[in-house]
gemmi code that builds the backbone of each chain (N, CA, C; Angstrom):
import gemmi

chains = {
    "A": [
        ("UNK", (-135.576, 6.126, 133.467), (-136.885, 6.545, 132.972), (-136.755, 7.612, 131.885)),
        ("UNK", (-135.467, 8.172, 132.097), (-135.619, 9.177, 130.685), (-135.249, 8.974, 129.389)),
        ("UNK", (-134.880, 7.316, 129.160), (-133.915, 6.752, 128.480), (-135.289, 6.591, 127.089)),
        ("UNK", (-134.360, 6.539, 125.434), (-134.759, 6.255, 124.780), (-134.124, 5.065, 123.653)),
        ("UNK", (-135.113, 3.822, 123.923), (-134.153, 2.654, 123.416), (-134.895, 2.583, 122.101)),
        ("UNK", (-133.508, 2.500, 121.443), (-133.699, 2.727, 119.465), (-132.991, 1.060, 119.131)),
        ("UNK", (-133.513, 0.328, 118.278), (-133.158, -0.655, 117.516), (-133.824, -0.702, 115.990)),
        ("UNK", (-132.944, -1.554, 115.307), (-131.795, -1.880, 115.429), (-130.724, -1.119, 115.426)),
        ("UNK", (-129.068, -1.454, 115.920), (-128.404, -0.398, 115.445), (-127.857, -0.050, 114.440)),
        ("UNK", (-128.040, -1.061, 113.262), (-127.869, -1.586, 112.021), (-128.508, -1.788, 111.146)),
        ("UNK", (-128.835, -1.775, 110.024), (-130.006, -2.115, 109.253), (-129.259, -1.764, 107.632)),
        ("UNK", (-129.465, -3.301, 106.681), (-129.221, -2.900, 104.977), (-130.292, -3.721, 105.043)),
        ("UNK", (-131.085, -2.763, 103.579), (-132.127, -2.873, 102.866), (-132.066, -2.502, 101.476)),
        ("UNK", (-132.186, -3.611, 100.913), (-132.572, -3.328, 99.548), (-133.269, -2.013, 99.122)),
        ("UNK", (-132.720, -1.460, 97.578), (-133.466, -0.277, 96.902), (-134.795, -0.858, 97.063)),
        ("UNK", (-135.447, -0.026, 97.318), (-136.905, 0.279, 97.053), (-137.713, -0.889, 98.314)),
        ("UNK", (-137.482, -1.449, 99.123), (-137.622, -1.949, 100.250), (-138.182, -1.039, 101.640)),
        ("UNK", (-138.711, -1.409, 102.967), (-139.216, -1.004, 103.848), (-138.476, -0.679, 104.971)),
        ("UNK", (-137.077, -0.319, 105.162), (-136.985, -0.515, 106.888), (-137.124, 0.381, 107.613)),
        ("UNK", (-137.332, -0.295, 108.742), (-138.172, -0.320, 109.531), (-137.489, 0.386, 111.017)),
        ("UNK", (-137.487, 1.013, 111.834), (-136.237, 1.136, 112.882), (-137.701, 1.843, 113.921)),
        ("UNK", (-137.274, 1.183, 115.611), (-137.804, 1.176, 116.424), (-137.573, 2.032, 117.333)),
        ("UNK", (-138.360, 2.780, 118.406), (-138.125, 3.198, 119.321), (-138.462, 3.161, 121.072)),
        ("UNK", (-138.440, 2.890, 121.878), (-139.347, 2.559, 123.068), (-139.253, 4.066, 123.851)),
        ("UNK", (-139.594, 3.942, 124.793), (-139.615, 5.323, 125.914), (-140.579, 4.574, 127.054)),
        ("UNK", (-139.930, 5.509, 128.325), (-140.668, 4.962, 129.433), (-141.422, 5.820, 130.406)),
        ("UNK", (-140.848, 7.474, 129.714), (-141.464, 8.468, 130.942), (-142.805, 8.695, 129.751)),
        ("UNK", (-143.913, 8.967, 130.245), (-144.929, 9.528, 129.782), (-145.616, 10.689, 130.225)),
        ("UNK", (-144.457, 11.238, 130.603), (-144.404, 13.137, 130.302), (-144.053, 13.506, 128.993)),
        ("UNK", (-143.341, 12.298, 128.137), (-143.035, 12.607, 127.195), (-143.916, 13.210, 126.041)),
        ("UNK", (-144.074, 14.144, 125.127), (-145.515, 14.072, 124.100), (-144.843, 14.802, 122.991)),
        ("UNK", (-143.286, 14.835, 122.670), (-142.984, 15.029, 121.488), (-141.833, 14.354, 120.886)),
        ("UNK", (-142.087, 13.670, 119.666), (-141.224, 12.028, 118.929), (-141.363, 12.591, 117.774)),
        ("UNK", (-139.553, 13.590, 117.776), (-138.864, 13.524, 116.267), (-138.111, 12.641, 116.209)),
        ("UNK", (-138.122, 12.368, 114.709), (-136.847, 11.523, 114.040), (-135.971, 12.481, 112.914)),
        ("UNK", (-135.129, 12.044, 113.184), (-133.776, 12.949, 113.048), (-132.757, 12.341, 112.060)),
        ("UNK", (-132.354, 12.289, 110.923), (-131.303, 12.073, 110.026), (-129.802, 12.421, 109.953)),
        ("UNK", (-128.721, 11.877, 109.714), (-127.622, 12.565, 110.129), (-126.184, 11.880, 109.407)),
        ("UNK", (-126.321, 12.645, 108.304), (-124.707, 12.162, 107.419), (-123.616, 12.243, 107.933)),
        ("UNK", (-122.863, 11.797, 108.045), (-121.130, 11.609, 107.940), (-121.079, 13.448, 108.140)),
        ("UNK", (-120.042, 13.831, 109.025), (-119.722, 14.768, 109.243), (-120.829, 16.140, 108.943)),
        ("UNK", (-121.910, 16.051, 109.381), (-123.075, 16.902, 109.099), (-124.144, 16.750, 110.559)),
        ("UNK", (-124.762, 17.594, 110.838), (-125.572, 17.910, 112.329), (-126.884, 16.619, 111.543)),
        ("UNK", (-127.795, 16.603, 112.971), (-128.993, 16.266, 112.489), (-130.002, 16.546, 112.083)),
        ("UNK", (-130.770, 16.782, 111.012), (-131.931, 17.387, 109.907), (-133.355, 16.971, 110.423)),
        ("UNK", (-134.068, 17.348, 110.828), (-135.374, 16.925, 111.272), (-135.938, 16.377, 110.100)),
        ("UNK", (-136.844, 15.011, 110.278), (-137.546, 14.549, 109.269), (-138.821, 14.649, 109.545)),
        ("UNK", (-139.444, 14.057, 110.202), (-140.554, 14.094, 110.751), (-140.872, 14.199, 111.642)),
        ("UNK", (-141.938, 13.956, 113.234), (-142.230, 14.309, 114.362), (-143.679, 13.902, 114.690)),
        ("UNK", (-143.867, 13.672, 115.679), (-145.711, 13.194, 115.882), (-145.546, 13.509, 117.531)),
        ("UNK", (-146.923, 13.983, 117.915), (-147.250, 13.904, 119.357), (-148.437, 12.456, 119.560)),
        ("UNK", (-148.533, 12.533, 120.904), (-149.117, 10.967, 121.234), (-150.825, 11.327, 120.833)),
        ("UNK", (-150.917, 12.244, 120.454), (-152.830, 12.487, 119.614), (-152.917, 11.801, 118.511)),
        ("UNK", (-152.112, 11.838, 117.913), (-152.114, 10.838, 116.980), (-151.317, 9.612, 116.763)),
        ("UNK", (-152.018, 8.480, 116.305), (-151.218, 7.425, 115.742), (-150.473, 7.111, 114.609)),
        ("UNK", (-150.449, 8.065, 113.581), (-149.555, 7.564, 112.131), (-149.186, 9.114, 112.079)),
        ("UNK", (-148.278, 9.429, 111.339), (-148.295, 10.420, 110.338), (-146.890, 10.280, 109.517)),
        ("UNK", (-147.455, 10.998, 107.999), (-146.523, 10.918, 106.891), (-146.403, 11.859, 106.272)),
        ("UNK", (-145.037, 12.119, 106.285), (-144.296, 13.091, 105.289), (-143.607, 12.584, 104.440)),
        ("UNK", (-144.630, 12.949, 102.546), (-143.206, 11.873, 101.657), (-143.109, 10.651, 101.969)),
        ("UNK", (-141.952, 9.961, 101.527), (-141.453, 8.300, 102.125), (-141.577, 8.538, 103.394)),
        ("UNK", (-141.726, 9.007, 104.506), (-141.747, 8.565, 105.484), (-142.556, 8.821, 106.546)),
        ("UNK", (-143.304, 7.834, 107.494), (-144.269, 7.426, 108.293), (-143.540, 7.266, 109.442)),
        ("UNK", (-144.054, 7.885, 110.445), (-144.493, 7.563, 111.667), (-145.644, 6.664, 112.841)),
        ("UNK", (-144.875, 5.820, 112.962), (-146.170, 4.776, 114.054), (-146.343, 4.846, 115.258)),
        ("UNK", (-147.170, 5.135, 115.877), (-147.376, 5.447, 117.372), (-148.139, 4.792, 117.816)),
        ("UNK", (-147.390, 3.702, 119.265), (-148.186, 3.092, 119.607), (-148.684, 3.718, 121.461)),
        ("UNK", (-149.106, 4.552, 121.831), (-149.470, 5.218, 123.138), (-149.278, 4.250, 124.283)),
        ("UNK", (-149.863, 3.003, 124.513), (-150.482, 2.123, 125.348), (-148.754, 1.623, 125.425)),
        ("UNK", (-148.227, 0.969, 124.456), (-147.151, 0.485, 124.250), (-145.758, 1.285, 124.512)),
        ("UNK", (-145.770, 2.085, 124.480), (-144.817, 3.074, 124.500), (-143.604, 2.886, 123.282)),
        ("UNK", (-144.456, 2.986, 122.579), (-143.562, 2.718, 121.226), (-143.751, 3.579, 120.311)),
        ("UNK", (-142.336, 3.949, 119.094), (-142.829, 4.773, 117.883), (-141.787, 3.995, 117.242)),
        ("UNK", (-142.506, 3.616, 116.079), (-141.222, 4.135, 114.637), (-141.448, 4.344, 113.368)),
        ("UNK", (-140.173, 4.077, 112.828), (-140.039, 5.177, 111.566), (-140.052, 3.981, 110.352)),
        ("UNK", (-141.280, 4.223, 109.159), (-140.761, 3.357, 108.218), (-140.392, 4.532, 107.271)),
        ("UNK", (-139.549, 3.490, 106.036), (-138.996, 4.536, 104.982), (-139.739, 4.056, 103.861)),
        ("UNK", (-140.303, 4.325, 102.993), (-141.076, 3.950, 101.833), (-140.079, 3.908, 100.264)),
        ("UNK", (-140.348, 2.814, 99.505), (-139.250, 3.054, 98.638), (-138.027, 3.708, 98.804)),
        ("UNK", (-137.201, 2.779, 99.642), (-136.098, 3.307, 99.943), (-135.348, 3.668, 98.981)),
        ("UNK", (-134.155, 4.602, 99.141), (-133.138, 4.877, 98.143), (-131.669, 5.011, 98.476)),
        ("UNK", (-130.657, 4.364, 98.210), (-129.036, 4.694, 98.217), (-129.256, 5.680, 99.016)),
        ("UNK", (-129.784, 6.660, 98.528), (-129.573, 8.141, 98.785), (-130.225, 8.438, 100.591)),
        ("UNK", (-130.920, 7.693, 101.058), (-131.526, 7.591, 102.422), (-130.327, 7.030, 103.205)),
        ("UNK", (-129.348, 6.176, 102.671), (-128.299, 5.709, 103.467), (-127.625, 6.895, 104.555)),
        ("UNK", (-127.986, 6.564, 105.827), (-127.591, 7.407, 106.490), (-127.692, 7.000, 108.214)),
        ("UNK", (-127.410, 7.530, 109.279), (-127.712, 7.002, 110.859), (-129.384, 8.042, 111.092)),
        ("UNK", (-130.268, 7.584, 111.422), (-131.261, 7.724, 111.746), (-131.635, 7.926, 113.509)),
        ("UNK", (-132.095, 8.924, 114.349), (-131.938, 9.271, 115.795), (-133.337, 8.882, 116.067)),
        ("UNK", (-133.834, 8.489, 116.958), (-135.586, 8.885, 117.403), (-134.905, 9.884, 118.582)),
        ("UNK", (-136.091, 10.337, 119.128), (-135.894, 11.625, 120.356), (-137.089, 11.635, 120.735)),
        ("UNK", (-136.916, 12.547, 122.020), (-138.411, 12.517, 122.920), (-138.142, 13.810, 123.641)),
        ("UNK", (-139.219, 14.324, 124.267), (-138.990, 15.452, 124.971), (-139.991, 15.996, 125.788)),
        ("UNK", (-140.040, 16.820, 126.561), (-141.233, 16.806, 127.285), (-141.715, 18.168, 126.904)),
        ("UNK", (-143.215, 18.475, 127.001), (-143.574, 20.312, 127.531), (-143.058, 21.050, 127.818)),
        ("UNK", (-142.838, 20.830, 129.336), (-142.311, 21.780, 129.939), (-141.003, 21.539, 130.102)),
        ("UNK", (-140.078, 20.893, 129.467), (-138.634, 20.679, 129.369), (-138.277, 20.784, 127.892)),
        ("UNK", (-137.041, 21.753, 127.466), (-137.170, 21.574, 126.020), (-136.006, 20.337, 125.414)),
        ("UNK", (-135.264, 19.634, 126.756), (-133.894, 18.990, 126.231), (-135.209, 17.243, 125.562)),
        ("UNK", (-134.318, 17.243, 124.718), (-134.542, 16.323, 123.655), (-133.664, 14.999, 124.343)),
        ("UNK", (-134.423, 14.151, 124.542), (-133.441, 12.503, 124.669), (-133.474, 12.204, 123.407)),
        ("UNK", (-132.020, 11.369, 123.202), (-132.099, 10.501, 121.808), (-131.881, 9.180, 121.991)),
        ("UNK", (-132.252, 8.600, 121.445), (-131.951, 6.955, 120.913), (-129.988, 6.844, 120.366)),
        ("UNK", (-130.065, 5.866, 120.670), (-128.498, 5.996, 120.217), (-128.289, 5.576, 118.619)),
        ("UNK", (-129.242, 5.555, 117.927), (-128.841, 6.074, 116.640), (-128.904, 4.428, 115.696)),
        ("UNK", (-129.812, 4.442, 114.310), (-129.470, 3.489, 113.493), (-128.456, 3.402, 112.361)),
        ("UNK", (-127.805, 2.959, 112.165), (-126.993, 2.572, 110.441), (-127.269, 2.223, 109.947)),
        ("UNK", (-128.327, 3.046, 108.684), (-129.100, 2.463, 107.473), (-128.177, 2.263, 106.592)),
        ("UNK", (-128.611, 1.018, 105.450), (-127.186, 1.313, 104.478), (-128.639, 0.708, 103.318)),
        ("UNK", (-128.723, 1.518, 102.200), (-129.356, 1.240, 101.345), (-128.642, 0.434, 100.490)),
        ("UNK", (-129.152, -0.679, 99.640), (-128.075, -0.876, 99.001), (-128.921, -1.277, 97.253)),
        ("UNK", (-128.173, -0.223, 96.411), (-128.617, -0.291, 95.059), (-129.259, -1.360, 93.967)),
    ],
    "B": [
        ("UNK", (-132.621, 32.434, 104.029), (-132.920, 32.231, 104.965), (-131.654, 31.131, 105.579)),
        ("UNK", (-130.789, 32.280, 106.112), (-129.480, 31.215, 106.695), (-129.776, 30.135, 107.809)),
        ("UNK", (-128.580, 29.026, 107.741), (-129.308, 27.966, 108.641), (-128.471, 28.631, 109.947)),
        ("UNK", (-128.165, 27.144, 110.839), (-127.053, 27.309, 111.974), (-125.639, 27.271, 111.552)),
        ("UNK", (-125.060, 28.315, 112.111), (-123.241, 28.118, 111.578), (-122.839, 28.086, 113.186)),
        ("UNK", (-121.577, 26.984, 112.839), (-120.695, 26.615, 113.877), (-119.580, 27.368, 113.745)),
        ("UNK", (-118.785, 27.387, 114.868), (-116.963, 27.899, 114.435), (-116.606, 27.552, 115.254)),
        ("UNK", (-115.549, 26.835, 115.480), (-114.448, 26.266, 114.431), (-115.186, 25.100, 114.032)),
        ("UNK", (-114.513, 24.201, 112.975), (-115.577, 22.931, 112.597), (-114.693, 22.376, 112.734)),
        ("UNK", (-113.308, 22.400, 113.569), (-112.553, 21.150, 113.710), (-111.401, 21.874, 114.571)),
        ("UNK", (-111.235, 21.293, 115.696), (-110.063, 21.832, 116.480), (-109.665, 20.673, 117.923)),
        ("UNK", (-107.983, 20.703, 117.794), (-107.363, 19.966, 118.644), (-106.785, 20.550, 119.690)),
        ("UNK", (-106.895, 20.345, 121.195), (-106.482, 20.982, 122.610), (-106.087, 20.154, 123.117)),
        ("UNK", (-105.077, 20.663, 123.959), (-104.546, 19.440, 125.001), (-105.359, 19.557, 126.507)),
        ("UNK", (-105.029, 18.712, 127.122), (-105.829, 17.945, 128.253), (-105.432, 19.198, 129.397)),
        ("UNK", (-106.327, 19.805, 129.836), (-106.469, 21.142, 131.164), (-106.777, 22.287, 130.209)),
        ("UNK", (-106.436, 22.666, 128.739), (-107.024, 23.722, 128.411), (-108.461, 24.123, 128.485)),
        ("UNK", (-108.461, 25.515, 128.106), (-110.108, 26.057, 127.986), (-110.155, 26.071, 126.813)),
        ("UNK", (-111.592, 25.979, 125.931), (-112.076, 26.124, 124.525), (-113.032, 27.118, 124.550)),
        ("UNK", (-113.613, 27.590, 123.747), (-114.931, 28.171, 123.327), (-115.614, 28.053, 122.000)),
        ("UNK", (-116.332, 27.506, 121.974), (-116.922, 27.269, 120.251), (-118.494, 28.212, 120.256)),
        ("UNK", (-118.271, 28.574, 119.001), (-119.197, 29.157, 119.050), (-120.368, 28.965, 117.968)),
        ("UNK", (-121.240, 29.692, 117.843), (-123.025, 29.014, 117.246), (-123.798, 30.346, 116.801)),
        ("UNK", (-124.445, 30.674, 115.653), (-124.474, 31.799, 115.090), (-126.131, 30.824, 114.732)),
        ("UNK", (-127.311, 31.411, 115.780), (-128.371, 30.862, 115.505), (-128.729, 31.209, 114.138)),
        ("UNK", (-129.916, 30.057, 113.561), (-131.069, 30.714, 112.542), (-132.181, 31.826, 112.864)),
        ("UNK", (-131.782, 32.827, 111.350), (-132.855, 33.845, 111.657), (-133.843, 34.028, 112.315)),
        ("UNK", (-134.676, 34.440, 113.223), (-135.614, 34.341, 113.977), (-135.640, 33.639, 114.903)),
        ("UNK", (-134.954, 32.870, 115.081), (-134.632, 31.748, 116.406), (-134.099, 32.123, 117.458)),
        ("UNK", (-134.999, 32.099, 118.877), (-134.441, 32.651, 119.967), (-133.900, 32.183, 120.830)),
        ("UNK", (-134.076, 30.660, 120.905), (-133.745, 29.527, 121.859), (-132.043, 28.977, 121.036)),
        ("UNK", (-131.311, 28.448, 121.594), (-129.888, 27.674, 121.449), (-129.745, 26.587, 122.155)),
        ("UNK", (-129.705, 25.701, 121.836), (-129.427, 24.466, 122.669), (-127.891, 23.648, 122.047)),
        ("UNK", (-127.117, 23.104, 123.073), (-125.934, 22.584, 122.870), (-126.093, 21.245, 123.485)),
        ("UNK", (-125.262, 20.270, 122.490), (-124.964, 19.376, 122.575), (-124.116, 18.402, 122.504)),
        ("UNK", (-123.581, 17.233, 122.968), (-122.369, 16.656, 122.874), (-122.831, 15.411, 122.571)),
        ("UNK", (-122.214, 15.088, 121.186), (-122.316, 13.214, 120.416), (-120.812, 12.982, 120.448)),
        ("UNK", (-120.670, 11.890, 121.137), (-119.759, 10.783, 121.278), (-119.719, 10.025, 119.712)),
        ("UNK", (-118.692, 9.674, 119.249), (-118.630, 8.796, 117.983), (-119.897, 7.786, 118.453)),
        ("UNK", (-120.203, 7.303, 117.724), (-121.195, 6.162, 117.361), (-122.330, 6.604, 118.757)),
        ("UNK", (-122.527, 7.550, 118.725), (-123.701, 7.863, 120.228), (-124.700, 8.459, 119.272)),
        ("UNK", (-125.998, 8.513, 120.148), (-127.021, 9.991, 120.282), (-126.388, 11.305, 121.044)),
        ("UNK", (-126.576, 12.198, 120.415), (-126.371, 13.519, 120.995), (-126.749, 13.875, 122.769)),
        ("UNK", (-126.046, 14.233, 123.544), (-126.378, 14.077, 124.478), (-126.634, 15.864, 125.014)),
        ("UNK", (-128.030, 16.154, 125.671), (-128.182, 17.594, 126.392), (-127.122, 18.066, 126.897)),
        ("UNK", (-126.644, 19.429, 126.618), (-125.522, 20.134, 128.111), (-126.277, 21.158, 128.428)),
        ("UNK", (-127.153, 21.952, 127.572), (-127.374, 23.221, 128.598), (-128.680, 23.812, 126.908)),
        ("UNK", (-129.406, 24.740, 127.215), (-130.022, 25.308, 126.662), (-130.237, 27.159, 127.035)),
        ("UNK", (-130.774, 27.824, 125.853), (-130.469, 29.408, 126.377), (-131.691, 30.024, 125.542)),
        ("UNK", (-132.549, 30.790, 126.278), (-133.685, 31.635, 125.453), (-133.781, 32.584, 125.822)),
        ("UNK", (-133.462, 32.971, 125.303), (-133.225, 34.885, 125.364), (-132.351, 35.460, 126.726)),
        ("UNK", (-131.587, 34.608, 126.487), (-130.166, 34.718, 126.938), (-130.226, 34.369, 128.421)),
        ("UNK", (-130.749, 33.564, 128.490), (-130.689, 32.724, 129.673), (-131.075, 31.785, 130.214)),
        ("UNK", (-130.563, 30.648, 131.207), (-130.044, 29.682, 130.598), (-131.715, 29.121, 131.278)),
        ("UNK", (-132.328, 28.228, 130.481), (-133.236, 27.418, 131.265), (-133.298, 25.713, 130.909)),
        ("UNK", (-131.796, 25.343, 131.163), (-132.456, 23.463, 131.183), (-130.682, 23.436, 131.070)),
        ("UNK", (-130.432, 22.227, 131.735), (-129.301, 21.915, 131.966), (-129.447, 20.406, 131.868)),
        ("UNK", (-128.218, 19.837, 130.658), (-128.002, 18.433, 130.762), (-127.347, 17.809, 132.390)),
        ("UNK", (-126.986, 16.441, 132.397), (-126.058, 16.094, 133.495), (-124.262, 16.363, 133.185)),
        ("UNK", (-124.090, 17.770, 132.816), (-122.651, 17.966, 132.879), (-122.407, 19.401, 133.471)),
        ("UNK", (-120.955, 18.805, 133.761), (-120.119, 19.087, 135.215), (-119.973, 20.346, 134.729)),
        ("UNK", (-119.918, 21.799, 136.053), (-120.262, 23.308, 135.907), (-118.873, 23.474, 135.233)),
        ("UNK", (-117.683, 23.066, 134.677), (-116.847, 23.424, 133.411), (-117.464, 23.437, 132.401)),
        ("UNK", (-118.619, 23.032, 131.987), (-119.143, 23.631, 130.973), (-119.969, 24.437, 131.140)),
        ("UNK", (-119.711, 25.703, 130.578), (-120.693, 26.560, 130.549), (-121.127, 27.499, 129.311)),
        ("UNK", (-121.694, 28.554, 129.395), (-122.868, 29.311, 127.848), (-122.877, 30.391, 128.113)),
        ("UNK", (-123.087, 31.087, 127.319), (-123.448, 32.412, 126.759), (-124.767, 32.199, 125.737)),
        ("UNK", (-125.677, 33.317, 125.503), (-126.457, 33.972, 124.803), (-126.468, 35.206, 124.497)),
        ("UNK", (-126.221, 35.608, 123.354), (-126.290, 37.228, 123.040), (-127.254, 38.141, 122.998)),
        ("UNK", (-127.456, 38.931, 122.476), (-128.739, 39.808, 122.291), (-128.610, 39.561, 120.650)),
        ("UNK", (-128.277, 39.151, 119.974), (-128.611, 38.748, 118.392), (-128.571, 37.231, 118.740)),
        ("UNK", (-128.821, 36.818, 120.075), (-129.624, 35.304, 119.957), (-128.151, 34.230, 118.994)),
        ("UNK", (-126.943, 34.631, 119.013), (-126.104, 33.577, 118.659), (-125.280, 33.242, 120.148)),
        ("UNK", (-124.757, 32.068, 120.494), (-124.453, 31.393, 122.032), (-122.956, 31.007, 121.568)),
        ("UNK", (-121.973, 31.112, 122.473), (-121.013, 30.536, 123.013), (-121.045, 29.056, 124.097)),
        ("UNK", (-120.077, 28.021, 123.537), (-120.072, 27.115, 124.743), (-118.879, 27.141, 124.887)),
        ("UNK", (-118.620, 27.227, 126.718), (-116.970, 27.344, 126.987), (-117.001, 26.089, 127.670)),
        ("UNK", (-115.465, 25.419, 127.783), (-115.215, 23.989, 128.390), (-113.738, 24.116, 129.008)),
        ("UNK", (-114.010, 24.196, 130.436), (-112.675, 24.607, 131.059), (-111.800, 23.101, 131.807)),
        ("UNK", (-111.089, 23.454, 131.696), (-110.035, 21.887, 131.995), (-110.589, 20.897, 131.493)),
        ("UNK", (-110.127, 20.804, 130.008), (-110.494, 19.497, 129.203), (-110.169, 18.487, 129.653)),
        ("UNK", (-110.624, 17.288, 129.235), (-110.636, 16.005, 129.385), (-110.391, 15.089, 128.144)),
        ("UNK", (-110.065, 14.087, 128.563), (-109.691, 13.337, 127.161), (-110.979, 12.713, 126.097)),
        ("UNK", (-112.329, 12.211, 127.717), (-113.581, 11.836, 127.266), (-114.057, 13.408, 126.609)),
        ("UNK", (-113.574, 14.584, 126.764), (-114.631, 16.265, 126.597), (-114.539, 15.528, 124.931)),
        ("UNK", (-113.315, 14.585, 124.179), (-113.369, 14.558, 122.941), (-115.004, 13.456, 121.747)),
        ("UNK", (-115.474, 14.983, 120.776), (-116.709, 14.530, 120.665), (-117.254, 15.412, 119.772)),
        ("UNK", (-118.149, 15.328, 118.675), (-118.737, 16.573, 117.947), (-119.989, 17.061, 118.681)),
        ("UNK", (-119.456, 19.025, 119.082), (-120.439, 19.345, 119.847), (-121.496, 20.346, 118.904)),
        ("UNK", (-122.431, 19.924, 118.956), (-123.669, 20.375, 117.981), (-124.827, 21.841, 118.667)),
        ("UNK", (-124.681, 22.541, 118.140), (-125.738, 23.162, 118.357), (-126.630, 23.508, 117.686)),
        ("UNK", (-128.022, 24.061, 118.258), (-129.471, 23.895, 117.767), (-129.916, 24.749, 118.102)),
        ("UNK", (-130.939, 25.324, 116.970), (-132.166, 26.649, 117.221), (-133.381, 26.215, 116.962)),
        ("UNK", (-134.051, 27.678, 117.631), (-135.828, 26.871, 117.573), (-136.410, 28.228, 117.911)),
        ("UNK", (-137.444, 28.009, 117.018), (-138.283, 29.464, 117.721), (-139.320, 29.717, 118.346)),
        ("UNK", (-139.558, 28.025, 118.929), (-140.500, 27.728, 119.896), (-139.942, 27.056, 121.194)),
        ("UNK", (-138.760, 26.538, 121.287), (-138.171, 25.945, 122.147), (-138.330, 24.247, 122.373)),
        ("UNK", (-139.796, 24.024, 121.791), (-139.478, 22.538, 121.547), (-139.603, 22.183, 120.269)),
        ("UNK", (-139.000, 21.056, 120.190), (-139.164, 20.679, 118.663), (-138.159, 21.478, 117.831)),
        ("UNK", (-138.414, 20.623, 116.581), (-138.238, 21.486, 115.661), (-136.871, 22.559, 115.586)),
        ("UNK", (-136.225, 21.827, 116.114), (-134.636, 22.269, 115.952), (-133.587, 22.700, 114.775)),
        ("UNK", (-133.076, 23.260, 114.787), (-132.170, 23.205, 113.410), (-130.878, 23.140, 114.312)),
        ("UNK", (-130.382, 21.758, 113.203), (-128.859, 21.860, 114.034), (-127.974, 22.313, 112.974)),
        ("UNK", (-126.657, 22.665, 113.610), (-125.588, 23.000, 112.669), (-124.587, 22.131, 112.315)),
        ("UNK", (-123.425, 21.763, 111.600), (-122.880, 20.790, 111.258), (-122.002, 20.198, 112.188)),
        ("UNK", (-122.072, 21.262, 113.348), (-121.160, 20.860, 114.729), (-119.520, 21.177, 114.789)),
        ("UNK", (-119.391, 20.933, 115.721), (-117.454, 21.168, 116.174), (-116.872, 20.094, 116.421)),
        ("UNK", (-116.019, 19.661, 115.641), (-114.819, 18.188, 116.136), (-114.270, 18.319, 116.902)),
        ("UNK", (-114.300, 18.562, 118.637), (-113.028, 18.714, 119.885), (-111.990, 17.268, 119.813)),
        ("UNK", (-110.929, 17.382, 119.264), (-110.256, 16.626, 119.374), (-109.250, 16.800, 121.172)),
        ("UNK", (-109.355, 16.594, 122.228), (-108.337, 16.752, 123.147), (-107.686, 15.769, 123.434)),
        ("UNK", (-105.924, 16.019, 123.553), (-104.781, 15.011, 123.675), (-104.659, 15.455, 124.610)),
    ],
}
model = gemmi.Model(1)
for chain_id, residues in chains.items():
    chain = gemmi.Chain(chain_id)
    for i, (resn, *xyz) in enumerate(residues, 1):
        res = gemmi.Residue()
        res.name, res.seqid = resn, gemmi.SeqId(i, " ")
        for name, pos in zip(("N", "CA", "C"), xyz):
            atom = gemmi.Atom()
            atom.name, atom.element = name, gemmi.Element(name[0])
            atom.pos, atom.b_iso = gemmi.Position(*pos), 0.0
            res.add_atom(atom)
        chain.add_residue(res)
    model.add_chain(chain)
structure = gemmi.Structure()
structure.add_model(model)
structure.setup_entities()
């Protein structure tokens, strides 16, 4: 129940293309869904984040989808770029707990 | 406005030693959280620390253990290594405790 299942674990997309990467969750104590970026020998960078009050939100290229009922979120990238090529985390976490579950991680590969 | 610094960013031990790595939070950040990513994994919880003490514990075994200072930077110690202890261990600040983490570029434990 505390598990967070991320697909695909793979993903190339054309420059300037949409992908797309998924997340599920099953505890609904949960009410905070960052997504997390993470280069080759470098920690993970927060990108964005949404609680379950809302259904979308966007920072820049990138959107958040929240589906409540479903227990689903994910992440699109808008005009992708080379430069986005990177492993992508979703995470979850509760209130009153501050440890973060992660998804086991996508391999975006943009390709020019 | 400095981020998270790690030390050492790369170090090899053999199998029963002790380590200590250490984590030099971001300014204003009172919370530390540590973590352990397996090659090709999500980061997995070990322990968290706010104002120097400890409140949230991943599922790992009491050889690992923490420190918190009074300038809010944390120690993680790991006593009788293991061959699986090998993994980049990441740590994270926050000045709310959820969310919104800053991680640092992490530690390479290599153990033979």
């Amino acid at each position: 129940q505390q598990q967070v299942k991320q697909s695909p674990q793979s993903l190339i997309v054309q420059k300037g293309g949409i992908p797309i990467i998924n997340c599920a969750y099953e505890n609904t104590a949960f009410d905070y869904f960052p997504w997390y970026q993470q280069f080759p020998g470098k920690g993970p960078a927060l990108l964005i984040a949404i609680r379950p009050d809302v259904s979308e939100k966007k920072e820049g290229r990138f959107t958040i989808s929240f589906n409540k009922s479903a227990k689903q979120f994910s992440l699109h990238i808008m005009d992708s770029q080379p430069g986005d090529s990177a492993t992508y985390f979703c995470a979850a976490s509760m209130n009153s707990n501050y440890q973060l579950i992660w998804g086991a991680g996508t391999k975006l590969i943009i390709k020019p | 406005e400095t981020g998270v610094t790690q030390s050492p960013t790369h170090l090899i031990k053999t199998r029963g030693q002790q380590v200590t790595l250490r984590c030099s939070s971001q300014s204003g950040h009172n919370t530390v959280s540590w973590y352990q990513q397996a090659l090709g994994q999500g980061p997995q919880f070990i322990f968290q620390y706010y104002r120097e003490e400890e409140n949230g514990r991943g599922n790992f075994p009491p050889r690992f253990s923490g420190l918190q200072f009074p300038n809010y930077s944390s120690e993680l110690n790991v006593n009788a290594l293991e061959l699986d202890d090998s993994a980049l261990y990441l740590c994270a600040s926050s000045s709310d405790g959820v969310g919104g983490y800053t991680f640092g570029s992490g530690t390479r434990l290599t153990v033979v």
